[in-house]
PAZA-217795 format. One record per residue (C-alpha): residue in one letter; z negated, x negated, y. Coordinates in nm, 4 decimals, decimal comma. Layout:
REM PAZA-217795
<"A"; <Z; X; Y>>
...
***
This chain:
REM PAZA-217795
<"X"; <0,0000; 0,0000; 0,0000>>
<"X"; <0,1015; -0,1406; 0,3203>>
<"X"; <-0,0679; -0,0323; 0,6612>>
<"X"; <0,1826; -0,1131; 0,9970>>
<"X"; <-0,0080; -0,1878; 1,3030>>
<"X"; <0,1402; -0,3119; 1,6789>>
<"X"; <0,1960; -0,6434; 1,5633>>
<"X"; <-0,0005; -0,6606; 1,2747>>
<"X"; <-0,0509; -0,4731; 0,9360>>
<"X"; <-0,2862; -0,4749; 0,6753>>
<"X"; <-0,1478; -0,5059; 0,2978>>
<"X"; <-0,3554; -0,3871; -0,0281>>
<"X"; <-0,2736; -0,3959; -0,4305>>
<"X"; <-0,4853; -0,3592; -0,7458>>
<"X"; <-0,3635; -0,4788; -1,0656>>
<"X"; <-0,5893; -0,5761; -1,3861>>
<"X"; <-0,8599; -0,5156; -1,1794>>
<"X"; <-0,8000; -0,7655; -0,8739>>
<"X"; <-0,7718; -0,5742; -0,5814>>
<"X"; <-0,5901; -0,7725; -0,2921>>
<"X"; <-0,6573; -0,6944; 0,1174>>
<"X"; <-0,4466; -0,8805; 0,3436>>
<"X"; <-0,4762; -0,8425; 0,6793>>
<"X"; <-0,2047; -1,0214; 0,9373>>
<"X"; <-0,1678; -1,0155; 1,2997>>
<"X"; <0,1023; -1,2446; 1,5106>>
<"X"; <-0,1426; -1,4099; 1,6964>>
<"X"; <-0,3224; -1,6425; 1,4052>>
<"X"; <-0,4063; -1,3582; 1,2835>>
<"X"; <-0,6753; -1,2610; 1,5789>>
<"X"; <-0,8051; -0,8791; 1,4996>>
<"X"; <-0,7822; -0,5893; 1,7095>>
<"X"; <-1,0076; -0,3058; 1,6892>>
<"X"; <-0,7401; -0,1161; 1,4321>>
<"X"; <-0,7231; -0,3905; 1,2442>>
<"X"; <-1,1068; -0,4352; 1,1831>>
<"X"; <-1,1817; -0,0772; 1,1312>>
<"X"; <-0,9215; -0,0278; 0,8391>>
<"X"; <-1,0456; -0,3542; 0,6913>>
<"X"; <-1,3673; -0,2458; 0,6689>>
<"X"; <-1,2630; 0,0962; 0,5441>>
<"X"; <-1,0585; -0,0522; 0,2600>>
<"X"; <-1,3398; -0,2706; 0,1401>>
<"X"; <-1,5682; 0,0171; 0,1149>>
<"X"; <-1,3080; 0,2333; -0,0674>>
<"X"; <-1,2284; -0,0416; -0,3128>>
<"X"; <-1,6105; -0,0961; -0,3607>>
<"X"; <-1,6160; 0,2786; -0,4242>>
<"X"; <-1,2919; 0,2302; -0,7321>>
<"X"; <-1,3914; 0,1996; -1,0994>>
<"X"; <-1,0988; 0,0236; -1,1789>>
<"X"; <-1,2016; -0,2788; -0,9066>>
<"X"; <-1,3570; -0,5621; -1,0315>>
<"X"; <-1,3028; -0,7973; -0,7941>>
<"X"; <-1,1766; -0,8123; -0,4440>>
<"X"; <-0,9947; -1,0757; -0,2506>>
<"X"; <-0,9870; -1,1002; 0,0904>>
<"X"; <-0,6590; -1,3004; 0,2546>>
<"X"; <-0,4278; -1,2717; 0,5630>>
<"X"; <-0,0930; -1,3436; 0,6000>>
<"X"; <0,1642; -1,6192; 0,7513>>
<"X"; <0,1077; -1,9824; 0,7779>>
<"X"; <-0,0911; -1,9779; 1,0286>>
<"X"; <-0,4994; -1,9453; 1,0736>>
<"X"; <-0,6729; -1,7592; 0,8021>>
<"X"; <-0,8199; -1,5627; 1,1144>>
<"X"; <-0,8664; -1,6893; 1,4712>>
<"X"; <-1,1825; -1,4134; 1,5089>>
<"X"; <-1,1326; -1,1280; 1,8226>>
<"X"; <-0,7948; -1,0511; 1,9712>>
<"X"; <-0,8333; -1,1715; 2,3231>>
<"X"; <-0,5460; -0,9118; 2,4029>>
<"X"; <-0,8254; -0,6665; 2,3701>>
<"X"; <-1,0673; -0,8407; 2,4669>>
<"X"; <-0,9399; -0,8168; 2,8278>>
<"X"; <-0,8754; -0,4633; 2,8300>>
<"X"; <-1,2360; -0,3696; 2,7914>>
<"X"; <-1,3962; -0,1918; 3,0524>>
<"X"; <-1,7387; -0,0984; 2,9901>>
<"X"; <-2,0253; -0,1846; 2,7811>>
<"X"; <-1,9545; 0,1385; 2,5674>>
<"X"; <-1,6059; -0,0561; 2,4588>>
<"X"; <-1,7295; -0,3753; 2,3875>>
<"X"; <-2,0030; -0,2267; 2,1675>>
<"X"; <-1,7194; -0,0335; 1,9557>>
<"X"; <-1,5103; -0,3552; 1,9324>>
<"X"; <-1,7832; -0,5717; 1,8059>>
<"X"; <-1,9257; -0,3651; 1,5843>>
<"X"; <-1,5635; -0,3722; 1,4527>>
<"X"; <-1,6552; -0,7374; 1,2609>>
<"X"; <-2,0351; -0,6095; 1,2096>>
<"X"; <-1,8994; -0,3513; 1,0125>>
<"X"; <-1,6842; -0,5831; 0,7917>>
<"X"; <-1,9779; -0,8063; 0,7538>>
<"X"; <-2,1984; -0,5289; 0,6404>>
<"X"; <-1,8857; -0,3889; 0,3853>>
<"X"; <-1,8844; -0,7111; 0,2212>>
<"X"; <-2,2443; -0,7497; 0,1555>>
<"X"; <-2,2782; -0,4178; 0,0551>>
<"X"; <-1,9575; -0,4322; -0,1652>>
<"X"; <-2,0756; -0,4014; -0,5373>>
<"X"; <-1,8329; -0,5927; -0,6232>>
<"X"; <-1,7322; -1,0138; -0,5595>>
<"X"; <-1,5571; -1,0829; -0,2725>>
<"X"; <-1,3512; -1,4447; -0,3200>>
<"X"; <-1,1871; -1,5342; -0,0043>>
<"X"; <-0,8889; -1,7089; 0,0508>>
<"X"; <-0,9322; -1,9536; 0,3191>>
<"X"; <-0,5390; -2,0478; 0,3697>>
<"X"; <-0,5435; -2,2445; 0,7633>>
<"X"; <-0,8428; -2,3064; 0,9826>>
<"X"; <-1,1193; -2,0126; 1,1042>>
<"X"; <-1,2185; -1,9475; 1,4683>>
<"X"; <-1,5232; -1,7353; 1,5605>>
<"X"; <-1,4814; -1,4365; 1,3785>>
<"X"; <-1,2785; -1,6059; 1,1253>>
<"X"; <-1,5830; -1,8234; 1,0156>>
<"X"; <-1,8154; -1,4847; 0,9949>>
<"X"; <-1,5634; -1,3532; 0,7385>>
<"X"; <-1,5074; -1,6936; 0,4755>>
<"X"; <-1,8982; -1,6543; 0,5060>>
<"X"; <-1,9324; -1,2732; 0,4018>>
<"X"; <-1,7396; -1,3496; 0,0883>>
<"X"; <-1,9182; -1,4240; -0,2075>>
<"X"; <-1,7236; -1,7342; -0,2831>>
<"X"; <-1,4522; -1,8786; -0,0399>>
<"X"; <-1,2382; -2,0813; -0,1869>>
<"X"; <-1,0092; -2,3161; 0,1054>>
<"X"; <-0,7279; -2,5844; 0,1527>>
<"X"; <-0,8254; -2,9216; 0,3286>>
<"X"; <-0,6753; -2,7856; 0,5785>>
<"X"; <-0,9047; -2,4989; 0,6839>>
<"X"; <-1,0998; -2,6547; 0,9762>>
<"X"; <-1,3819; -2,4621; 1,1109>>
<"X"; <-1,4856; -2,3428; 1,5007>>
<"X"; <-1,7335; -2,1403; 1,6535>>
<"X"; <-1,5836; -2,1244; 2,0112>>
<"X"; <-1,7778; -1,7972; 2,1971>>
<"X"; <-1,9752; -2,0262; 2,3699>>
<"X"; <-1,6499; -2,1626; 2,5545>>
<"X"; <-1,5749; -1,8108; 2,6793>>
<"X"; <-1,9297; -1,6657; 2,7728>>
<"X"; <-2,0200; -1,4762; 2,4887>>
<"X"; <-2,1866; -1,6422; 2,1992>>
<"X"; <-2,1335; -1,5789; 1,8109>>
<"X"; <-2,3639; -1,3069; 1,8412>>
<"X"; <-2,2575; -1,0756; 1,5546>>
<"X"; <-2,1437; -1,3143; 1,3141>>
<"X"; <-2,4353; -1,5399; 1,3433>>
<"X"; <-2,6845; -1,4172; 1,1325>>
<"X"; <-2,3942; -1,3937; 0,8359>>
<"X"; <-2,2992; -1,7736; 0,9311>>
<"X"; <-2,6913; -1,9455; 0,9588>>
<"X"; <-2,7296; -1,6849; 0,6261>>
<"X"; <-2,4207; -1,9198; 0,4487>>
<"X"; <-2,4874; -2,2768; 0,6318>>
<"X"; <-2,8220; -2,2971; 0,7426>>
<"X"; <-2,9946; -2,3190; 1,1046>>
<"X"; <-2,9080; -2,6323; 1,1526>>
<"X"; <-2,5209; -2,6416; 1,0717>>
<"X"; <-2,4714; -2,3105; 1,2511>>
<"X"; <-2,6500; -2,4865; 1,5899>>
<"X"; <-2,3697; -2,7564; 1,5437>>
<"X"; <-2,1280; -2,5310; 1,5488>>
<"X"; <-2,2196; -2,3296; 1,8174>>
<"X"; <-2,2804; -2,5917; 2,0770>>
<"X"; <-2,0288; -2,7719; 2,0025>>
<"X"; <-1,7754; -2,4821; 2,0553>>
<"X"; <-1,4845; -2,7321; 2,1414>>
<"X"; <-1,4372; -2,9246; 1,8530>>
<"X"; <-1,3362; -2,8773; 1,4920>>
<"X"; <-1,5373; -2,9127; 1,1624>>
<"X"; <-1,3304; -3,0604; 0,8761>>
<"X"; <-1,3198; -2,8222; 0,5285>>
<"X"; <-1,5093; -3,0856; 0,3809>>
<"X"; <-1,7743; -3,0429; 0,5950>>
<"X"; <-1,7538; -2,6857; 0,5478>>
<"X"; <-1,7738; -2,7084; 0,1830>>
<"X"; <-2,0694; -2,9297; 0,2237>>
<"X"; <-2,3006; -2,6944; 0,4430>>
<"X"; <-2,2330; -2,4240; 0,1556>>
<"X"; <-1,9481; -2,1880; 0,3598>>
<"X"; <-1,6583; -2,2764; 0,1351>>
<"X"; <-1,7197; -2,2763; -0,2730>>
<"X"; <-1,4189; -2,4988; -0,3567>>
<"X"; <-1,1740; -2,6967; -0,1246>>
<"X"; <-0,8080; -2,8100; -0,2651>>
<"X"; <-0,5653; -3,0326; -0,1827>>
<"X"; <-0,2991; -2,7607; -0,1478>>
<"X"; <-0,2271; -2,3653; -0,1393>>
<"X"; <-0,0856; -2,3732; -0,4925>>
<"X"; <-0,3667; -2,5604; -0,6279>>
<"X"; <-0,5974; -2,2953; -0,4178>>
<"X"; <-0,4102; -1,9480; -0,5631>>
<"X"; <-0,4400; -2,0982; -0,9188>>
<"X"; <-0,8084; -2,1244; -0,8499>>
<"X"; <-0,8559; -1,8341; -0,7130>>
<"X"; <-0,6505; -1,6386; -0,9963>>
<"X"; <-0,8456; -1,8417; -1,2706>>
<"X"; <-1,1961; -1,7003; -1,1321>>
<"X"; <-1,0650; -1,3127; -1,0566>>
<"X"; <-0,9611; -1,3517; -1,4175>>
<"X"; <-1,2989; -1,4909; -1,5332>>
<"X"; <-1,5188; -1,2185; -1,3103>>
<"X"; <-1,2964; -0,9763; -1,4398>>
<"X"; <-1,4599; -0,9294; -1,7621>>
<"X"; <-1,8247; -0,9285; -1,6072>>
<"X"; <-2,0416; -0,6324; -1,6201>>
<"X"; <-2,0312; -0,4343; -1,3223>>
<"X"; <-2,4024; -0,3447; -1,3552>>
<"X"; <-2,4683; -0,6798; -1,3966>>
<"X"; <-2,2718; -0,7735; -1,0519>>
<"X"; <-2,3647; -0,5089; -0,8648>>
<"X"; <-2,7378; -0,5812; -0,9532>>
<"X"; <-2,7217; -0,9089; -0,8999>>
<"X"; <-2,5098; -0,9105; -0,5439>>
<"X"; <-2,8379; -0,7154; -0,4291>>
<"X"; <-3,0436; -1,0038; -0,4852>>
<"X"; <-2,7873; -1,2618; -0,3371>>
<"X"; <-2,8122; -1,0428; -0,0004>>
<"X"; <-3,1687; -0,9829; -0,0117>>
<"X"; <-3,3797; -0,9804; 0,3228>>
<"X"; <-3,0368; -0,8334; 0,5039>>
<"X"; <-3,1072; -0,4482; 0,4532>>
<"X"; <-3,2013; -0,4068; 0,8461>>
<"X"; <-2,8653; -0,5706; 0,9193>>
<"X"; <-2,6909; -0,2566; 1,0008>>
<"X"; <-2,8624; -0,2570; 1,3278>>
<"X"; <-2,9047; -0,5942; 1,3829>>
<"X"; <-2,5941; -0,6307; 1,3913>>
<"X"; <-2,5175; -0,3235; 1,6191>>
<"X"; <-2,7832; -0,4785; 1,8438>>
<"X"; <-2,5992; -0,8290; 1,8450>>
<"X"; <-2,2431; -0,6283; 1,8930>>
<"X"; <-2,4483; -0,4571; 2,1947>>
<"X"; <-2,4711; -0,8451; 2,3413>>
<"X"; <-2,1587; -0,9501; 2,2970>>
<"X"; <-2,0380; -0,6197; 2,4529>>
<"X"; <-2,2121; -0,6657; 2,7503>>
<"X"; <-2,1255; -1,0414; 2,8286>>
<"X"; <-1,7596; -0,9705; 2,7779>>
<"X"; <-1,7692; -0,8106; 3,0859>>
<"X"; <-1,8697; -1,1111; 3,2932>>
<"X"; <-1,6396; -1,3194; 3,5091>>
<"X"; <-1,7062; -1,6039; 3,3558>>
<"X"; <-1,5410; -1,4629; 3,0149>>
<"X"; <-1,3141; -1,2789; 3,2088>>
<"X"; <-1,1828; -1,6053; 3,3585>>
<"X"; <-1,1871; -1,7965; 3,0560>>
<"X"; <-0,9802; -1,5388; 2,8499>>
<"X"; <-0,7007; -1,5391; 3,1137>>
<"X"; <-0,6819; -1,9703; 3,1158>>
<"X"; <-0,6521; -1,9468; 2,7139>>
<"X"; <-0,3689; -1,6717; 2,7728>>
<"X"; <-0,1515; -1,8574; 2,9739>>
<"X"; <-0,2056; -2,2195; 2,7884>>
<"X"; <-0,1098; -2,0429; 2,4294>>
<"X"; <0,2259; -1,9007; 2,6269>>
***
């Protein structure tokens, strides 16, 4: 089933048990508000399927796996009211994949910004090329990584997720990534990544789903209140948006990427 957006679609298909959500967008792959919300729907609905066993969460092009929040939208918003309902667009991912009773692998394909890095660290198991660099960069546009932090410092620890998120302007290598705990598995190339990825769906395949549901409670424990924490960081992120200083910095990334 394929889902066309404005510039952008979102692509889904089950077989043996595999179901596969790809999500693209032109723009690295940055996510609008439509774009979030029918992730997050899919993921629920899947979770919901008797004949999913597994999911596995990829986007499209050659590009990054995700480069977090379109700043397209980002600009448009004009009151705290919109910024809360586009931020709670990736808390409501984040909470879709934790509460999915079934393993999420993702497929870390090119190098995660922001929102990109919240994702790879809501899957169960993120599997990446050498490739797939790492940045939090909110802090470089005034508004922090708010509602994908507690997901992030959840995956990496306090530490590693300070690194990242004061040091918003440069890159982390996949290695390091792999070492803080975000990404599972790291290969030297794409194929070598898919085969990986289809040798594990394979394997958790034949797994109980009592026994995975059960046990992806107790991986997530201590995040039940995250439903409104995560509202209440999306509230944050909402409001700073707003500011001038973001408002500014937006418009100077705009016209470099033209």
């Amino acid at each position: 089933m394929k889902y066309e957006f404005s510039s952008g679609y979102i692509e889904t298909n089950l077989q043996e048990g595999v179901f596969q959500l790809e999500f693209f967008h032109e723009q690295s792959n940055s996510l609008p508000s439509q774009i979030l919300e029918k992730i997050a729907a899919e993921i629920e609905n899947a979770g919901k399927q008797k004949d999913v066993h597994v999911l596995v969460l990829r986007s499209g092009g050659e590009k990054a796996f995700c480069a977090g929040a379109s700043f397209g939208e980002l600009s448009s918003i004009k009151n705290e009211a919109e910024g809360l309902h586009f931020f709670k667009g990736f808390a409501n991912i984040i909470n879709a994949l934790r509460l999915c009773p079934k393993f999420v692998i993702g497929r870390i394909h090119e190098k995660c910004v922001g929102g990109g890095v919240g994702l790879a660290a809501a899957c169960d198991y993120a599997i990446a090329v050498q490739s797939a660099s790492v940045k939090l960069s909110e802090l470089a546009i005034g508004i922090g990584a708010f509602v994908i932090g507690p997901v992030v410092e959840r995956r990496i620890g306090n530490a590693a997720f300070m690194q990242l998120c004061i040091d918003a302007g440069n890159w982390r290598s996949a290695a390091w990534a792999q070492q803080k705990g975000l990404f599972a598995e790291v290969h030297e190339s794409a194929a070598a990544m898919d085969a990986s990825i289809s040798k594990l769906s394979r394997q958790l395949v034949t797994y109980s789903p009592d026994a995975v549901s059960a046990i992806k409670k107790i991986f997530w424990e201590g995040t039940e209140n995250w439903e409104s924490l995560l509202t209440e960081r999306a509230a944050i992120s909402g409001k700073l948006v707003l500011s001038d200083f973001t408002r500014e910095a937006i418009e100077r990334f705009k016209k470099a990427r033209k």
